[in-house]
mmCIF file of the N, C-alpha and C atoms, coordinates in Angstrom:
data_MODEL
# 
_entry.id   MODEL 
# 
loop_
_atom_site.group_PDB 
_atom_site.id 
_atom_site.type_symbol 
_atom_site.label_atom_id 
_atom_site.label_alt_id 
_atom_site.label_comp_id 
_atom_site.label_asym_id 
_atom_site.label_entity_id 
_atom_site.label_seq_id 
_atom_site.pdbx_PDB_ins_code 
_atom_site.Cartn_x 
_atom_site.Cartn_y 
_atom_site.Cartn_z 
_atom_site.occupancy 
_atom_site.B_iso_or_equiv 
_atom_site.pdbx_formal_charge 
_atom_site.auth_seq_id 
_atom_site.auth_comp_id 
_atom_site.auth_asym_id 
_atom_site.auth_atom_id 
_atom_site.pdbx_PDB_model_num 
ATOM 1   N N  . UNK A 1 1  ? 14.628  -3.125  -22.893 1.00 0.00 ? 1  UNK A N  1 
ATOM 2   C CA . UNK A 1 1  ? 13.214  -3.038  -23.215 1.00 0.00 ? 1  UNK A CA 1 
ATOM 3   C C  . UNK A 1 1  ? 12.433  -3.780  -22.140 1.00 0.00 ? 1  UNK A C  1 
ATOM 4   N N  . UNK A 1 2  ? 11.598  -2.971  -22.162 1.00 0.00 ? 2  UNK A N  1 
ATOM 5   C CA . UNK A 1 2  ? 9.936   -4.028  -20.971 1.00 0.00 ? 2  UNK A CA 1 
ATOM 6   C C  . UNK A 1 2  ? 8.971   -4.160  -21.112 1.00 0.00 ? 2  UNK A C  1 
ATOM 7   N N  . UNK A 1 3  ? 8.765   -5.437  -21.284 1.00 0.00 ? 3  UNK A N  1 
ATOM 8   C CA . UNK A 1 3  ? 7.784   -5.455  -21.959 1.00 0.00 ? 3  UNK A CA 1 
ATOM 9   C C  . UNK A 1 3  ? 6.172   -5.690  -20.205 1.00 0.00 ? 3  UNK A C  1 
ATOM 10  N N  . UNK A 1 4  ? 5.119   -5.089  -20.769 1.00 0.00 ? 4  UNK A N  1 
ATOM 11  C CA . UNK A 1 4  ? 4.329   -5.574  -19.696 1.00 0.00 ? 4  UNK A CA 1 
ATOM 12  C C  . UNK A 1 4  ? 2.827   -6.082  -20.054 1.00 0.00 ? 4  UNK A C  1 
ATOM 13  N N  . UNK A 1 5  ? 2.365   -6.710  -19.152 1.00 0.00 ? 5  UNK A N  1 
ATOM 14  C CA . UNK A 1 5  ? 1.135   -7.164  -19.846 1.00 0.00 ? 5  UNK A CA 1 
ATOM 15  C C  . UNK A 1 5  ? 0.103   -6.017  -19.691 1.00 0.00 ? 5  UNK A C  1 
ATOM 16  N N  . UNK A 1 6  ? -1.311  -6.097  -20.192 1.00 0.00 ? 6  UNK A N  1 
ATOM 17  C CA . UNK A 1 6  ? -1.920  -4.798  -19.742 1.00 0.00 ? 6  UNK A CA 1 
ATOM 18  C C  . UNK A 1 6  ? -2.412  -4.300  -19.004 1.00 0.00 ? 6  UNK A C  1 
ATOM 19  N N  . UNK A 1 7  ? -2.880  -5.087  -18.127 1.00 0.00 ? 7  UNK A N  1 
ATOM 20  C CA . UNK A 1 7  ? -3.047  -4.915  -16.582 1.00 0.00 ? 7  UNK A CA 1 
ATOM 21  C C  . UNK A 1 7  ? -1.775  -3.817  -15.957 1.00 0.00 ? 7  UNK A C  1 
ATOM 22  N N  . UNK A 1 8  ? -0.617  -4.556  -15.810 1.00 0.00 ? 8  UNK A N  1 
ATOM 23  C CA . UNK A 1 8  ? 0.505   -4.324  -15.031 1.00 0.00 ? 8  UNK A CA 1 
ATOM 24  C C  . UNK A 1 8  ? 0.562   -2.662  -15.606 1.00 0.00 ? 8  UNK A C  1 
ATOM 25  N N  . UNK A 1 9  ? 0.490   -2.301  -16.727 1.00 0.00 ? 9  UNK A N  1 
ATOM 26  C CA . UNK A 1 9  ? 0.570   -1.373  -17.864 1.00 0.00 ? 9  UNK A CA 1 
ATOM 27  C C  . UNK A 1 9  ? -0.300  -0.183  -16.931 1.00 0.00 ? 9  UNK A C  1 
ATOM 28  N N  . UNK A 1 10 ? -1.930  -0.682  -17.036 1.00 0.00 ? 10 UNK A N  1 
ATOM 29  C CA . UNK A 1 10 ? -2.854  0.147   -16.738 1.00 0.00 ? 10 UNK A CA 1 
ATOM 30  C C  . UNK A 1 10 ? -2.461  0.562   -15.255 1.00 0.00 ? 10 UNK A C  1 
ATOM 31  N N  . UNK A 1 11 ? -2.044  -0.151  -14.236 1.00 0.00 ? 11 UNK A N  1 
ATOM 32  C CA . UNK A 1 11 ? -2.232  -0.043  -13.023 1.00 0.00 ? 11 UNK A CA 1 
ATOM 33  C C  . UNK A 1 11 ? -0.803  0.970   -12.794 1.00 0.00 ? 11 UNK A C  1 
ATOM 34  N N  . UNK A 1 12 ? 0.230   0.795   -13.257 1.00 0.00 ? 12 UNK A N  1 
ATOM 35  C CA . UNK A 1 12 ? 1.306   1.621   -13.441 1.00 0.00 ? 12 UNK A CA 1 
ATOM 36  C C  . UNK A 1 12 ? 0.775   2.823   -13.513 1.00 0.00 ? 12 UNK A C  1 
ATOM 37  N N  . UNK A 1 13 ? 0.172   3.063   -14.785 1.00 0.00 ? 13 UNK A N  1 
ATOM 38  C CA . UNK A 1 13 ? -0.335  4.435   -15.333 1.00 0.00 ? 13 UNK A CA 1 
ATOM 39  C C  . UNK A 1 13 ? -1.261  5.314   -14.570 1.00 0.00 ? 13 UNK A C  1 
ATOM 40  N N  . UNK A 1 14 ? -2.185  4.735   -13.616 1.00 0.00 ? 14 UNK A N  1 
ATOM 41  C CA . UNK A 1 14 ? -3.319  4.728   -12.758 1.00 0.00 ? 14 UNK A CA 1 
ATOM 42  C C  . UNK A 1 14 ? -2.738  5.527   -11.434 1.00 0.00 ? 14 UNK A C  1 
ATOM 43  N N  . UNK A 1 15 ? -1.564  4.797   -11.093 1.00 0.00 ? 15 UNK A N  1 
ATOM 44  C CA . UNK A 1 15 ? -0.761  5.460   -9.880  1.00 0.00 ? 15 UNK A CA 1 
ATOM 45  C C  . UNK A 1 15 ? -0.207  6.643   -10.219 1.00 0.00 ? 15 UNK A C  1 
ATOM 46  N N  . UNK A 1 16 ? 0.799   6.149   -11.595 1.00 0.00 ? 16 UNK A N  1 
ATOM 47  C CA . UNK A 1 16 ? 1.742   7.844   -11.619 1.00 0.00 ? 16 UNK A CA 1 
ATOM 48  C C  . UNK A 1 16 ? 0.798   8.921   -11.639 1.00 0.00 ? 16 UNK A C  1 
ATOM 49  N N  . UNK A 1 17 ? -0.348  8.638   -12.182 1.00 0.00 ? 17 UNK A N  1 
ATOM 50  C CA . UNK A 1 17 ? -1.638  9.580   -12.147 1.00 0.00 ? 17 UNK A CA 1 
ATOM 51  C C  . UNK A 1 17 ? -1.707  10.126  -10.858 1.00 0.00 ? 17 UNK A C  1 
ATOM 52  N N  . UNK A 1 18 ? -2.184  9.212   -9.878  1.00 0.00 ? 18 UNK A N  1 
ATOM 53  C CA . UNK A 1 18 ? -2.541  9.295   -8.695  1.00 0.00 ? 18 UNK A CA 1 
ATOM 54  C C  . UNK A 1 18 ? -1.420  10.401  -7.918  1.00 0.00 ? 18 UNK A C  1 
ATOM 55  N N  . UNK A 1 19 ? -0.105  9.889   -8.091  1.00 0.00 ? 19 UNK A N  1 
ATOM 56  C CA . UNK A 1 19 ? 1.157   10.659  -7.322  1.00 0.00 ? 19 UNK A CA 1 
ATOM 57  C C  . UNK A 1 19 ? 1.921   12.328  -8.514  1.00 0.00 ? 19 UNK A C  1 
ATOM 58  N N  . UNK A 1 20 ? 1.559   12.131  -9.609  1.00 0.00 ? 20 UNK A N  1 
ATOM 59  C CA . UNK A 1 20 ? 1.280   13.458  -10.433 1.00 0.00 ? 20 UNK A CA 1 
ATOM 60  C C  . UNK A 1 20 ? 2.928   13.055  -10.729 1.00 0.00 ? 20 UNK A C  1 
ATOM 61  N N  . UNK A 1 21 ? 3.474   11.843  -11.300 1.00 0.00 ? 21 UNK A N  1 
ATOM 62  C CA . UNK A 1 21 ? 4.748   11.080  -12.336 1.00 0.00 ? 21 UNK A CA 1 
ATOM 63  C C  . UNK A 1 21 ? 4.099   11.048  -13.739 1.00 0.00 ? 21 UNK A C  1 
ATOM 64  N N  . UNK A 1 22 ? 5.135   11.163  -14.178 1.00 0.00 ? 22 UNK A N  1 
ATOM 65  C CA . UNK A 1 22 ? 5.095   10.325  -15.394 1.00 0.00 ? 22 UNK A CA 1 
ATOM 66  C C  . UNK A 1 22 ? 4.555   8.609   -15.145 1.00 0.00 ? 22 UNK A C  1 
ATOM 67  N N  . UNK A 1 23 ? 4.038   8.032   -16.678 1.00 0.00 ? 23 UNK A N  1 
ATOM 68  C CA . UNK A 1 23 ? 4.629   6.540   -16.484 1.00 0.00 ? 23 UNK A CA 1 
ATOM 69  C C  . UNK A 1 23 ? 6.227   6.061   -16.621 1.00 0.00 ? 23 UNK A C  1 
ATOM 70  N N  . UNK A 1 24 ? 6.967   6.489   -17.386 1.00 0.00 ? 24 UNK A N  1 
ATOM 71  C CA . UNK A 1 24 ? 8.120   6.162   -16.919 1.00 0.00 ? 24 UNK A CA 1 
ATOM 72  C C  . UNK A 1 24 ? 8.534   6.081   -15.518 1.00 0.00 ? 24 UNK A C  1 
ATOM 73  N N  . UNK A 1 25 ? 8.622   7.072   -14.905 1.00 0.00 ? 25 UNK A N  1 
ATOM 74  C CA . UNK A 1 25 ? 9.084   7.717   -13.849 1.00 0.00 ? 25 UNK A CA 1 
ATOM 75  C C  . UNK A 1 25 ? 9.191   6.591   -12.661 1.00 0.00 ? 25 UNK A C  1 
ATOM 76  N N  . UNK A 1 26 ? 7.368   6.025   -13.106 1.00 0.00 ? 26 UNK A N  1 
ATOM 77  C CA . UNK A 1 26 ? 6.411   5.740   -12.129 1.00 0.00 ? 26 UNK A CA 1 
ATOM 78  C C  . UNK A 1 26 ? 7.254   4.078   -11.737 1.00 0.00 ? 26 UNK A C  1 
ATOM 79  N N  . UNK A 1 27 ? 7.283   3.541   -13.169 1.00 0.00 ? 27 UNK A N  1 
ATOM 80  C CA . UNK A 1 27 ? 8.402   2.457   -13.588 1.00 0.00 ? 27 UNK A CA 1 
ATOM 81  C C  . UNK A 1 27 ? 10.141  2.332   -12.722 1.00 0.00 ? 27 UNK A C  1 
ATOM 82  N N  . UNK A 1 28 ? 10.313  3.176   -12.924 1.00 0.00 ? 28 UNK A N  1 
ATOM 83  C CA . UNK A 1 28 ? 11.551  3.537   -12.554 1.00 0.00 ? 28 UNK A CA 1 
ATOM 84  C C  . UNK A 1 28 ? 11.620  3.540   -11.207 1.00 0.00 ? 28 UNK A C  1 
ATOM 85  N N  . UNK A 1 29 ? 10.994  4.184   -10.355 1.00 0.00 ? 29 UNK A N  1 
ATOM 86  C CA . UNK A 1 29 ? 10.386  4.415   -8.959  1.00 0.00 ? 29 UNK A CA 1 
ATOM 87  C C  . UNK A 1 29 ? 10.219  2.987   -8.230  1.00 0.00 ? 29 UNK A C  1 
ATOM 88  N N  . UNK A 1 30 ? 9.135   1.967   -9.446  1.00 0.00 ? 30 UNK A N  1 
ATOM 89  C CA . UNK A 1 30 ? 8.976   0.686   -9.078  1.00 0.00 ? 30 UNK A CA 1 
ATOM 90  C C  . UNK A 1 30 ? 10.270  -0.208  -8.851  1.00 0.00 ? 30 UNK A C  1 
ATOM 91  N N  . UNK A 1 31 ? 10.557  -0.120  -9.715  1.00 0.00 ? 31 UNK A N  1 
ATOM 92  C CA . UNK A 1 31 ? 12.109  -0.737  -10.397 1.00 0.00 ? 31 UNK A CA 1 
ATOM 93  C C  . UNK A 1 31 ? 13.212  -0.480  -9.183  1.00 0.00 ? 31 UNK A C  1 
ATOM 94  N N  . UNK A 1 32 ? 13.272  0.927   -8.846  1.00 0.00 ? 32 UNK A N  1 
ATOM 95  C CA . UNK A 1 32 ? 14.520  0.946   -7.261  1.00 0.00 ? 32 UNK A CA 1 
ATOM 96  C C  . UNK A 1 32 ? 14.059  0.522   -5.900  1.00 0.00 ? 32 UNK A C  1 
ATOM 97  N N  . UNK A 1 33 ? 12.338  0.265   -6.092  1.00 0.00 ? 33 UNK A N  1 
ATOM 98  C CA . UNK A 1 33 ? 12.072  0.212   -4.697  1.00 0.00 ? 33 UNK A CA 1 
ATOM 99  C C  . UNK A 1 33 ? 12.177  -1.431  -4.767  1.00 0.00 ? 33 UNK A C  1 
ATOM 100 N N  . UNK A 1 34 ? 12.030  -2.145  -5.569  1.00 0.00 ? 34 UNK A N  1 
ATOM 101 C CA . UNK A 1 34 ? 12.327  -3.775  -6.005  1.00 0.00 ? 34 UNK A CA 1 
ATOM 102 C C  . UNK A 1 34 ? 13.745  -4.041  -5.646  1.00 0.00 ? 34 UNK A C  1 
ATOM 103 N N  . UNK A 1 35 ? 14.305  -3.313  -6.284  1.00 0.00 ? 35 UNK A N  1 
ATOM 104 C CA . UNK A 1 35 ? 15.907  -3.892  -5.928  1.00 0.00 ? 35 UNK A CA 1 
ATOM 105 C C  . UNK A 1 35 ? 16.724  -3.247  -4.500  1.00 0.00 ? 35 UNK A C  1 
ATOM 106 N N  . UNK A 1 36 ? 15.744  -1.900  -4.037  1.00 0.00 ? 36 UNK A N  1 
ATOM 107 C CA . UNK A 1 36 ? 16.262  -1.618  -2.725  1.00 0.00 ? 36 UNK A CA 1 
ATOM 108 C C  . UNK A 1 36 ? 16.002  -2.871  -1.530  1.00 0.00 ? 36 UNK A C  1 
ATOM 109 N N  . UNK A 1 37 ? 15.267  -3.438  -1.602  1.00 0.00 ? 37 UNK A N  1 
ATOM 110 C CA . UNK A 1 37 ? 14.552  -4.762  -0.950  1.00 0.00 ? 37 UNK A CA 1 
ATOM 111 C C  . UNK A 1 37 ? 15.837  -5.829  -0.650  1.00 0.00 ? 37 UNK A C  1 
ATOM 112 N N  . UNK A 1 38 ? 16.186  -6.305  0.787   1.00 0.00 ? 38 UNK A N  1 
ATOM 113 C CA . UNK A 1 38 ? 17.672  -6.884  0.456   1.00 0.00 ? 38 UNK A CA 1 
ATOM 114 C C  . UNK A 1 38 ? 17.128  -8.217  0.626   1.00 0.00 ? 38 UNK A C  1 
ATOM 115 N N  . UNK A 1 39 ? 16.927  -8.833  -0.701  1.00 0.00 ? 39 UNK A N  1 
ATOM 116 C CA . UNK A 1 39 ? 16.501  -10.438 -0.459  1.00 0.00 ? 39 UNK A CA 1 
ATOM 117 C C  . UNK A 1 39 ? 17.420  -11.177 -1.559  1.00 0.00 ? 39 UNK A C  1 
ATOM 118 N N  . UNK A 1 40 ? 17.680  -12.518 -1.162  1.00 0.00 ? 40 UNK A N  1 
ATOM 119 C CA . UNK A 1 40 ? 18.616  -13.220 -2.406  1.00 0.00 ? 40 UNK A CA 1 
ATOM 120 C C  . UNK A 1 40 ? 17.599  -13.965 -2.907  1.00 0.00 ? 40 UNK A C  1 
ATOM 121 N N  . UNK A 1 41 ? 16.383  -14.493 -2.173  1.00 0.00 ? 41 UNK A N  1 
ATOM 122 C CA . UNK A 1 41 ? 15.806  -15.560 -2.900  1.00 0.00 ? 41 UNK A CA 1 
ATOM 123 C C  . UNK A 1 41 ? 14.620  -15.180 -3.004  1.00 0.00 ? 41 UNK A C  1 
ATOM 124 N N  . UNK A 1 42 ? 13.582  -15.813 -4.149  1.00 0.00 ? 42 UNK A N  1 
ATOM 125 C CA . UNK A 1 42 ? 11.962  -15.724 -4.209  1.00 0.00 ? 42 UNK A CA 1 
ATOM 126 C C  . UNK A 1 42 ? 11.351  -15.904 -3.180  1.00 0.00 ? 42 UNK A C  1 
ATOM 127 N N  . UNK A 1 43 ? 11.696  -16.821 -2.290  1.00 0.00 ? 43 UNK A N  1 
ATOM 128 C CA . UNK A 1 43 ? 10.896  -17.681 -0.768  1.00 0.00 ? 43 UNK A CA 1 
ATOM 129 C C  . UNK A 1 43 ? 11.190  -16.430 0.120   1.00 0.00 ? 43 UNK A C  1 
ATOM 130 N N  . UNK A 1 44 ? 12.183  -15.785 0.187   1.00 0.00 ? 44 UNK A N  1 
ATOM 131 C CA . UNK A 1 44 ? 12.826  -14.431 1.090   1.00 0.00 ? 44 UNK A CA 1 
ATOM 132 C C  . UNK A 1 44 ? 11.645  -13.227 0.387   1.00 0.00 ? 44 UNK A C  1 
ATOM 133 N N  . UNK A 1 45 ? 11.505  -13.130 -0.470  1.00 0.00 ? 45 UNK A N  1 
ATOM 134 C CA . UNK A 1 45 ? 11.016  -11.962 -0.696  1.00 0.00 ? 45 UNK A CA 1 
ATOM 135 C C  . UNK A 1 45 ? 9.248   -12.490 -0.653  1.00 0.00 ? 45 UNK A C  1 
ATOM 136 N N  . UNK A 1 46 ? 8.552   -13.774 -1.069  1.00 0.00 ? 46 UNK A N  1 
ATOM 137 C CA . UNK A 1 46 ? 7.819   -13.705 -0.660  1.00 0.00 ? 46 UNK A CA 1 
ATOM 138 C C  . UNK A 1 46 ? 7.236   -13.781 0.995   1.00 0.00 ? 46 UNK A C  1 
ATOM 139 N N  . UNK A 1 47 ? 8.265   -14.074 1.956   1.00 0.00 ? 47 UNK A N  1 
ATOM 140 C CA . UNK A 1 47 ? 7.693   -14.113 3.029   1.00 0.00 ? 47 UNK A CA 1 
ATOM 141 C C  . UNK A 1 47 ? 8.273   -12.848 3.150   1.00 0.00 ? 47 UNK A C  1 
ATOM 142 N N  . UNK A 1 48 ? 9.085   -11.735 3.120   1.00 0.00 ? 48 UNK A N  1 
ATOM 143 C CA . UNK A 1 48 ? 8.636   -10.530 3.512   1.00 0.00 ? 48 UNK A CA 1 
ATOM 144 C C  . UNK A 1 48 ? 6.737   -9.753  3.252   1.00 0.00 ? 48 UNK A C  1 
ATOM 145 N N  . UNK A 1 49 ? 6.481   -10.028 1.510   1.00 0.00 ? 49 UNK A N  1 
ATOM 146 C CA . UNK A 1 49 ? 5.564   -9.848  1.681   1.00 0.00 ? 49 UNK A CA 1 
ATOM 147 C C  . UNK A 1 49 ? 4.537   -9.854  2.715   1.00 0.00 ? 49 UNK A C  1 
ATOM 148 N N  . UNK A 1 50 ? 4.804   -11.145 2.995   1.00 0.00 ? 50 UNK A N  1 
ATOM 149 C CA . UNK A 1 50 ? 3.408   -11.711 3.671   1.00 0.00 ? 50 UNK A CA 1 
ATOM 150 C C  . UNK A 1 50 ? 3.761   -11.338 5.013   1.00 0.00 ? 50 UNK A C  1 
ATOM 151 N N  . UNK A 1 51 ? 5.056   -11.414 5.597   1.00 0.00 ? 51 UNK A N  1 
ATOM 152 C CA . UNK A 1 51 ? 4.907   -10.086 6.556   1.00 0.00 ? 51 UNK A CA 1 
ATOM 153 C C  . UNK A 1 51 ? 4.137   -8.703  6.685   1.00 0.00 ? 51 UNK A C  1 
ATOM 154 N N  . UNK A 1 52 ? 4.897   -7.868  5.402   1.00 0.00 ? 52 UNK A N  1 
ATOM 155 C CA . UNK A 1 52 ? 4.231   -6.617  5.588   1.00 0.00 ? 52 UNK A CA 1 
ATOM 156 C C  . UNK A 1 52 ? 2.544   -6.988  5.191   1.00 0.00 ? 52 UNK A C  1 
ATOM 157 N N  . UNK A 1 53 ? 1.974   -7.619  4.534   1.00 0.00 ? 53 UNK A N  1 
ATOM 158 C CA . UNK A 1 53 ? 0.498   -7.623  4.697   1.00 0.00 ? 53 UNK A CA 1 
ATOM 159 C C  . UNK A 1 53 ? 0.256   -7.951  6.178   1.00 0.00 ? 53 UNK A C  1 
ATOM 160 N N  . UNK A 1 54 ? 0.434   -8.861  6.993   1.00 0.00 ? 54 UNK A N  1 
ATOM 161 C CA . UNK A 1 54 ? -0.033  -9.173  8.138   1.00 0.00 ? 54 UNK A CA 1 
ATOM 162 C C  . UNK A 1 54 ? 0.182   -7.726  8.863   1.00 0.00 ? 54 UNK A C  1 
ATOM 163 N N  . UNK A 1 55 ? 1.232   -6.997  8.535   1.00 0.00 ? 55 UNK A N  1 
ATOM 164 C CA . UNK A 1 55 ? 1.363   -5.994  9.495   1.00 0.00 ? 55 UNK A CA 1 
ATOM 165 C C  . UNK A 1 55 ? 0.379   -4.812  8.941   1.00 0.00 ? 55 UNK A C  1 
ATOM 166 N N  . UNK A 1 56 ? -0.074  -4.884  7.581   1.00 0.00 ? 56 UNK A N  1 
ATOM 167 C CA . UNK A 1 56 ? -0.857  -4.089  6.901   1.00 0.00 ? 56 UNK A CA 1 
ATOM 168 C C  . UNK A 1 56 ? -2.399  -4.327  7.748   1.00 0.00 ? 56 UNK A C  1 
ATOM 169 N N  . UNK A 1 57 ? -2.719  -5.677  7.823   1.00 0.00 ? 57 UNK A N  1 
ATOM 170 C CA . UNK A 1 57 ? -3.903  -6.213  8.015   1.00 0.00 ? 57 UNK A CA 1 
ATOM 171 C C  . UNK A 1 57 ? -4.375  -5.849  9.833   1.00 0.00 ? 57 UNK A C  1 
ATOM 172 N N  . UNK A 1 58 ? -2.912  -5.734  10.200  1.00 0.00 ? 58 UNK A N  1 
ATOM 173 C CA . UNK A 1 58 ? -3.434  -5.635  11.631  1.00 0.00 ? 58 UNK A CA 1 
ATOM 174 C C  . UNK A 1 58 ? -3.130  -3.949  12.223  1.00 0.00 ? 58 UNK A C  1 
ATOM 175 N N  . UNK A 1 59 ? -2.414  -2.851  11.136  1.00 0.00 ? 59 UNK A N  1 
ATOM 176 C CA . UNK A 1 59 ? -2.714  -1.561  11.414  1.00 0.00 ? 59 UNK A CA 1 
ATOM 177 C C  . UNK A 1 59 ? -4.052  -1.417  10.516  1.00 0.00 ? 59 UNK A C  1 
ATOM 178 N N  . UNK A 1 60 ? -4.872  -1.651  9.842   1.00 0.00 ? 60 UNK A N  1 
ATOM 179 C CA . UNK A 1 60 ? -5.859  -1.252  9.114   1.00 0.00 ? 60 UNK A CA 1 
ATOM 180 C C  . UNK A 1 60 ? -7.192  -1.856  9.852   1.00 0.00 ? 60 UNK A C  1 
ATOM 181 N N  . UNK A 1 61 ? -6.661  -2.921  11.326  1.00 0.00 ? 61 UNK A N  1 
ATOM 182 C CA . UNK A 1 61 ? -7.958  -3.737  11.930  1.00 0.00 ? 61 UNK A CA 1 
ATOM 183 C C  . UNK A 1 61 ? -7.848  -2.308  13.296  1.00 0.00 ? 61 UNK A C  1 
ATOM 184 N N  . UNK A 1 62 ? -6.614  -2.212  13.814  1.00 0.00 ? 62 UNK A N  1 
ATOM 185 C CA . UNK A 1 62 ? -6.917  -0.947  14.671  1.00 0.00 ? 62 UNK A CA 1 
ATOM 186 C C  . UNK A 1 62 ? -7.089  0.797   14.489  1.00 0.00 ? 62 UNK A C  1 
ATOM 187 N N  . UNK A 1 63 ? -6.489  1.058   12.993  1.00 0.00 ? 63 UNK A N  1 
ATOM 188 C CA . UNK A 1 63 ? -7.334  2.015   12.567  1.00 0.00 ? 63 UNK A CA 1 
ATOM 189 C C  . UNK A 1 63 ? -8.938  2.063   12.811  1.00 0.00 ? 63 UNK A C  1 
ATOM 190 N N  . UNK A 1 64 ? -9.541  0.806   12.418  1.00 0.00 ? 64 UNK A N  1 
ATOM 191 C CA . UNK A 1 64 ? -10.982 0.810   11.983  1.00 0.00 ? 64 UNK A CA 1 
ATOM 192 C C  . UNK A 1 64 ? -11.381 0.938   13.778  1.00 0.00 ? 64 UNK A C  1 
ATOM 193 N N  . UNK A 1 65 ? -10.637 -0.064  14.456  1.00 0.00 ? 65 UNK A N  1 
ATOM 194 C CA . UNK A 1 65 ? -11.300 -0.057  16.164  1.00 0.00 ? 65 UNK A CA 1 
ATOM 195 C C  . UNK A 1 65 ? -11.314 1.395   16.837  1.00 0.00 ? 65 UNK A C  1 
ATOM 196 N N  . UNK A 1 66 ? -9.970  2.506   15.819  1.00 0.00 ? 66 UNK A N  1 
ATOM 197 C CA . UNK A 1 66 ? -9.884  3.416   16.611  1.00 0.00 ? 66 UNK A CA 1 
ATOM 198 C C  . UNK A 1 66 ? -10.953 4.599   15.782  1.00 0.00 ? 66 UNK A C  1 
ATOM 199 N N  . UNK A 1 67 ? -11.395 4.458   14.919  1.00 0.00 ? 67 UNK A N  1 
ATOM 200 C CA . UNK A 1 67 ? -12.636 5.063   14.424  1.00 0.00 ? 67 UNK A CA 1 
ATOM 201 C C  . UNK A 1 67 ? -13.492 4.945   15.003  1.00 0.00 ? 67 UNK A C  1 
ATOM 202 N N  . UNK A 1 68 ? -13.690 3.554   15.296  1.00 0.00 ? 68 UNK A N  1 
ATOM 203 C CA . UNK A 1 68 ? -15.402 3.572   16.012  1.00 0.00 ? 68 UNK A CA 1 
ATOM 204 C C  . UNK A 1 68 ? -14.929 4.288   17.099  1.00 0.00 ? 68 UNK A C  1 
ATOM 205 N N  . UNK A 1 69 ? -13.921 4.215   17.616  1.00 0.00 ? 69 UNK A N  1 
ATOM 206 C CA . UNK A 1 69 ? -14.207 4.222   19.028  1.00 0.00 ? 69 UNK A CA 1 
ATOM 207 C C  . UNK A 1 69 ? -14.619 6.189   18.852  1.00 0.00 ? 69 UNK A C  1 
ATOM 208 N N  . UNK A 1 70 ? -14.199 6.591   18.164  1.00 0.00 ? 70 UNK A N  1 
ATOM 209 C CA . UNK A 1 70 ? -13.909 8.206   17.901  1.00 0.00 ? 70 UNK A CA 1 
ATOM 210 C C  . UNK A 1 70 ? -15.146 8.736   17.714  1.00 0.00 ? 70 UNK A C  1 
ATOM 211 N N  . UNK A 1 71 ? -16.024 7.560   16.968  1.00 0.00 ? 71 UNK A N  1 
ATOM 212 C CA . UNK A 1 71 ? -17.223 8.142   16.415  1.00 0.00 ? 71 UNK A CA 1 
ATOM 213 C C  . UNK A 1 71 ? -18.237 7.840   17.617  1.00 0.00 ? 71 UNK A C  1 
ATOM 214 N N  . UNK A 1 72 ? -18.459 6.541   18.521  1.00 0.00 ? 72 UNK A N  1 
ATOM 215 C CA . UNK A 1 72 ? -18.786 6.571   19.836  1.00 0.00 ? 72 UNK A CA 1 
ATOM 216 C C  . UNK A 1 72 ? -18.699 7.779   20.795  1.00 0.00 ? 72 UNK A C  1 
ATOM 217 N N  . UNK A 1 73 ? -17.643 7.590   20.826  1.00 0.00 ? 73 UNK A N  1 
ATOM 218 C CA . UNK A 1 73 ? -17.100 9.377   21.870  1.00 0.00 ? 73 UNK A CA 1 
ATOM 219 C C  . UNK A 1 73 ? -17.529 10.834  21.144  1.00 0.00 ? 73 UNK A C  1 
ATOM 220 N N  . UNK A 1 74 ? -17.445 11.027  20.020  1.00 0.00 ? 74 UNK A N  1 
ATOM 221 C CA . UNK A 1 74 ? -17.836 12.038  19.445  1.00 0.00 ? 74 UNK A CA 1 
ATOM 222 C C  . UNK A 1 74 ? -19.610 12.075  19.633  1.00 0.00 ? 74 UNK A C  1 
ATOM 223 N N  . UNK A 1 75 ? -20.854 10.625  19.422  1.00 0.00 ? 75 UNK A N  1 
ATOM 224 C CA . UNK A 1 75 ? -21.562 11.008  19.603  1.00 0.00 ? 75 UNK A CA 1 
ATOM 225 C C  . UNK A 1 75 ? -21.986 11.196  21.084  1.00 0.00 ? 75 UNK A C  1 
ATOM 226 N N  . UNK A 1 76 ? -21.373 10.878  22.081  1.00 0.00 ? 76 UNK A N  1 
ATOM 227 C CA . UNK A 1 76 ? -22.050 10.530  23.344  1.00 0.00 ? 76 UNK A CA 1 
ATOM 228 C C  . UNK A 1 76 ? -21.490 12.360  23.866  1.00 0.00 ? 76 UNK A C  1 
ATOM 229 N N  . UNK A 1 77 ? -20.965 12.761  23.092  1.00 0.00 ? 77 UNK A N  1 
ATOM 230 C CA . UNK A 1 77 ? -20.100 13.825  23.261  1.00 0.00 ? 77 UNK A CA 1 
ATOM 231 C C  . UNK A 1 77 ? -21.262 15.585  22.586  1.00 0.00 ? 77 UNK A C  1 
ATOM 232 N N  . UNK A 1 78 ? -21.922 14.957  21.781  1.00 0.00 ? 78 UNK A N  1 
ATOM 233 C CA . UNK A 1 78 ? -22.967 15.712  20.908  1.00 0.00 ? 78 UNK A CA 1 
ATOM 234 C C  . UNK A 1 78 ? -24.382 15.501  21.790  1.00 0.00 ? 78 UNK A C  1 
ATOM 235 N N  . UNK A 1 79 ? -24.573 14.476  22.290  1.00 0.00 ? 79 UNK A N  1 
ATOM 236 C CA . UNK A 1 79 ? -25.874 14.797  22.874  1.00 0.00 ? 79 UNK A CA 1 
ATOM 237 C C  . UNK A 1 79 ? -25.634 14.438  24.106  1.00 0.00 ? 79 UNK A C  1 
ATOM 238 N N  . UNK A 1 80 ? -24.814 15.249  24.787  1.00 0.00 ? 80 UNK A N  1 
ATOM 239 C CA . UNK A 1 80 ? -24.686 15.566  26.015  1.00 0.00 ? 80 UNK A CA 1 
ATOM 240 C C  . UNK A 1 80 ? -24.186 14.232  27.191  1.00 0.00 ? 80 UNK A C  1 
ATOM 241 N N  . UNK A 1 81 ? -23.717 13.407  27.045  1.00 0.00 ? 81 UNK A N  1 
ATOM 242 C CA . UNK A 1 81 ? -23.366 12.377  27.793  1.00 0.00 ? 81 UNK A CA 1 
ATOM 243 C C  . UNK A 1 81 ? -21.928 12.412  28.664  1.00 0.00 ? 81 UNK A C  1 
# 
């Protein structure tokens, strides 16, 4: 049995939505990608985290640089430059 609080509950339900799962499914999905993760300790798995955010934080800072830059070029590109 699993029990979850309702948050954890709602946000579960919110995704399988999103990806067209069940909530079980969605659970289950969570559940192998947790234990596919090869860490022995809490301190191991939280500094992976905070790896992949830093690496999150710094493809989502050059996404945004490579937008502007797209939308720059696209306008200098529209009125004739």
């Amino acid at each position: 049995m699993l029990h979850l609080d309702a948050r954890q509950k709602q946000r579960l339900v919110h995704r399988a939505k999103l990806r067209g799962k069940s909530f079980s499914q969605e659970v289950r999905d969570a559940l192998d990608l947790y234990l596919a993760v090869p860490v022995e300790t809490e301190e191991e798995l939280s500094s992976l985290a905070k790896a992949a955010n830093l690496s999150a934080d710094r493809t989502i800072k050059k996404l945004d640089e490579t937008i502007e830059y797209v939308d720059r070029t696209l306008k200098k590109a529209r009125n004739g430059r």
